[in-house]
N, C-alpha and C positions, 0 to 999 in steps of 0.2 A: 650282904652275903647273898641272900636271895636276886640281887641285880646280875651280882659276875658268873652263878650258876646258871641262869637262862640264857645270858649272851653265849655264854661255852658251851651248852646244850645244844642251842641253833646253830651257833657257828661249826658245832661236832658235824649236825644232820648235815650241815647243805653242805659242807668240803667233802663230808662222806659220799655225797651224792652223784659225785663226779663233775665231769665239766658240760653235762647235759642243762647246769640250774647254774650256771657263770651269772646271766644275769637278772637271776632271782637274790643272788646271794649277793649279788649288789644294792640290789634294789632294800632287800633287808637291813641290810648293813648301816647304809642310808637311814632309813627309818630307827634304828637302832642310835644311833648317832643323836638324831632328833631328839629323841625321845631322852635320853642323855644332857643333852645339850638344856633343855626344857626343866632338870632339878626333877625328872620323877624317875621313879626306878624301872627298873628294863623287866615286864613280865611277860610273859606269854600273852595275857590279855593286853597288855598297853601296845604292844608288837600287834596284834590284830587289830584293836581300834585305828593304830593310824595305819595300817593299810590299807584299811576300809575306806577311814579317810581318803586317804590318795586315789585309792581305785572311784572315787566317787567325784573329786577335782578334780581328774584328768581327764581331757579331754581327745586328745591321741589314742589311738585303739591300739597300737601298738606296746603303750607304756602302759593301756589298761590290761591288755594280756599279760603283760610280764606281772602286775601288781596280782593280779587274779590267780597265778603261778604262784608266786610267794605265799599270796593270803593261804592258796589249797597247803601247800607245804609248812606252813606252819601250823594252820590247821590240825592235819594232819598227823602233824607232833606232839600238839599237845595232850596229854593229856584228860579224859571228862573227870568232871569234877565229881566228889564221891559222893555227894550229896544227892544226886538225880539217878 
């Protein structure tokens, strides 16, 4: 339950966001996909670790801006936790 709410979440923001974040929302998408593909569920934080991931393997600064783009926008979505 928790998995197909934060993909639709994310998928909400970044289509909402217009066609300024095309390929942020790729790049997501992707990662989302993985992270799927991998047996764990799609949360906010699992989406941030592997971008981090990626932004951190990649070596192209081009694919690191875009990952760097995504990580800020999802960032930016989620969430702080109620605890802190």
């Amino acid at each position: 339950m928790q998995q197909s709410s934060t993909e639709s979440q994310l998928s909400d923001y970044i289509e909402n966001g217009g066609e300024g974040h095309s390929a942020e929302a790729e790049f997501i998408g992707a990662v989302i996909k993985e992270i799927v593909a991998s047996g764990k569920h799609v949360t906010n934080k699992a989406v941030i670790l592997k971008l981090i991931e990626k932004l951190e393997t990649t070596t192209d600064a081009v694919t690191q801006d875009i990952y760097r783009d995504a990580l800020e926008l999802v960032v930016g979505r989620t969430p702080d936790d109620p605890e802190f």
